[in-house]
C-alpha positions in Angstrom: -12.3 28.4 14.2 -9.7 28.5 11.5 -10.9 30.1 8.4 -10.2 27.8 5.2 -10.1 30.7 3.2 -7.1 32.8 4.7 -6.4 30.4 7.4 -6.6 33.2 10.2 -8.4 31.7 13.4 -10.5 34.8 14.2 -13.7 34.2 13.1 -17.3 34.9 14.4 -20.5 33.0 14.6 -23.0 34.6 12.8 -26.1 32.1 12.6 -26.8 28.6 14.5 -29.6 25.8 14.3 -29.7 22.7 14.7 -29.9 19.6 12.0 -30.0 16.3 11.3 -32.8 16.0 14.3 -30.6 18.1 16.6 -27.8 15.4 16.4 -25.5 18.4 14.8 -25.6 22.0 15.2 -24.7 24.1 11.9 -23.0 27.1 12.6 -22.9 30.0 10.0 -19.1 31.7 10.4 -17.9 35.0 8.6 -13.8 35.3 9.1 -13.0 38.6 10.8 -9.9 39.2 8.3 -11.1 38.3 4.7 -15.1 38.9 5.7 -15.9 35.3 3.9 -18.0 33.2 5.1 -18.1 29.8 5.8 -20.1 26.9 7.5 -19.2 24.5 10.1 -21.2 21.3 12.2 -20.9 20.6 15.4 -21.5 17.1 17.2 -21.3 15.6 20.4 -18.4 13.4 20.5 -19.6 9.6 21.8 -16.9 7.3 23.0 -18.3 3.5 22.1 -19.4 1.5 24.4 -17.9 -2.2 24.8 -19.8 -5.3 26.1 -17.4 -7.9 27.6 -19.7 -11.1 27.0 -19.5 -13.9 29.2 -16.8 -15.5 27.9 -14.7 -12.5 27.7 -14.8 -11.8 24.1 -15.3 -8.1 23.5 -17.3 -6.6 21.0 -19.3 -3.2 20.0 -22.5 -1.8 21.9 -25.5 -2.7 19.0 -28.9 -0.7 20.0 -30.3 -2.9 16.9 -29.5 -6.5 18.8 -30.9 -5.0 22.2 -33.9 -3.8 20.3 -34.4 -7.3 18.8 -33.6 -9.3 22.2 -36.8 -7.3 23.6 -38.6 -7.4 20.4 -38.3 -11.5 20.5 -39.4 -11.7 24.4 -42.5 -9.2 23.8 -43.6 -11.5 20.6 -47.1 -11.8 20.5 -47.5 -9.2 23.4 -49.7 -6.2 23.6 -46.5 -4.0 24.1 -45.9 -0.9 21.4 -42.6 -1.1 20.0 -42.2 2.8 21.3 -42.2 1.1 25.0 -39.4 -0.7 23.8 -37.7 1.8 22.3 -37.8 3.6 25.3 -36.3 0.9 26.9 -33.5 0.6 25.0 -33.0 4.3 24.6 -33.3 4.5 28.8 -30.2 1.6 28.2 -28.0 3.0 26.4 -28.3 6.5 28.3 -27.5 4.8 31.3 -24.7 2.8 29.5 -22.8 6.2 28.3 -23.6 7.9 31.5 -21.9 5.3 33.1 -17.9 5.9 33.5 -17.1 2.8 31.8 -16.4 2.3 28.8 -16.6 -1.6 28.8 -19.6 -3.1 30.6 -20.2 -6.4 31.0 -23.1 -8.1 29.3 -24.6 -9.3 32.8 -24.8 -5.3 33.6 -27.3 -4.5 30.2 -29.5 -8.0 31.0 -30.1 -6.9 34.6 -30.9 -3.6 33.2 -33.7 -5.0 30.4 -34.7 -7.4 33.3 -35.5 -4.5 35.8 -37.5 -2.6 32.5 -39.5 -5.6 31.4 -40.1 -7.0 35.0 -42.8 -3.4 34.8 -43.6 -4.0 31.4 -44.8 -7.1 30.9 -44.2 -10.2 33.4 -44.9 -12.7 30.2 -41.9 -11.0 28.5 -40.1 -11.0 31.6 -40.2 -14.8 32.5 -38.9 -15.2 27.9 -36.5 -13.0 28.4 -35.0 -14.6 32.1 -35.4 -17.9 30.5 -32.5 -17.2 28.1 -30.9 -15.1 29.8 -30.6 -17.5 32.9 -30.3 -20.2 30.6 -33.0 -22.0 32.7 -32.7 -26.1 32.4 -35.4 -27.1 33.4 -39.2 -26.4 34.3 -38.3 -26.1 38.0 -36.1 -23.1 37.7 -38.9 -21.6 35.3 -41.6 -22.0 38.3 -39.1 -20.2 40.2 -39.2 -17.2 38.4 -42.9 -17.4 38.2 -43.4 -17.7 41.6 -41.1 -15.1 42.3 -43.2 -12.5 40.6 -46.1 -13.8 42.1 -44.5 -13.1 45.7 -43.8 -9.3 44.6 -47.5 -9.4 43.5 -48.7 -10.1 46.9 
């Protein structure tokens, strides 16, 4: 690390911890020429993420608007808002383990589809409904009856 005091690049770490919630570790440096000492932050560098929608506009990654999408199918549920955090947090794991760097949106609703298909069936069956963009009650009794079969 390049000293900003005498600009020499020999330099030693004396302390480390982590902060901001271990986002960032802060390293403590002294400068093997000048003996001053200094402090530096390291953090994991995240490429974004970039949903390709359905109609092939392109657009950031949002953890809030996933989070919200499950919040709105589990309304009036009896499922903690940790569960869905989880959920989301499972997501987006998967998302930047992933080798791509643009997913499509079809990709992230089959993955909150799998999650609440375990969670809650009710939430499930909201949450299909949009994102299958059912028409009618026949396709809704589909998906009911589906979930019914796996039951059995």
């Amino acid at each position: 690390m390049k000293c900003p005091f005498c600009g020499r690049e020999d330099s030693r770490v004396i302390d480390s911890r982590p902060s901001d919630e271990g986002l960032r570790i802060r390293r403590r440096r002294e400068c093997e020429n000048c003996k001053k000492r200094f402090t530096t932050y390291e953090i994991v560098e995240t490429i974004p993420i970039v949903v390709v929608k359905k109609n092939m506009t392109r657009e950031p990654f949002s953890r809030e608007k996933l989070f919200n999408s499950l919040l709105r199918a589990c309304g009036k549920r009896p499922v903690e808002t940790a569960a869905l955090e989880r959920i989301v947090a499972d997501i987006e794991t998967a998302l930047q383990n992933s080798l791509d760097r643009e997913i499509p949106s079809e990709k992230i609703g089959g993955l909150v589809m799998e999650n609440l298909r375990t969670l809650d069936e009710v939430a499930y069956v909201r949450f299909a409904s949009v994102y299958h963009r059912f028409q009618d009650i026949s396709t809704f009794k589909e998906a009911i009856s589906q979930i019914l079969g796996e039951r059995d």
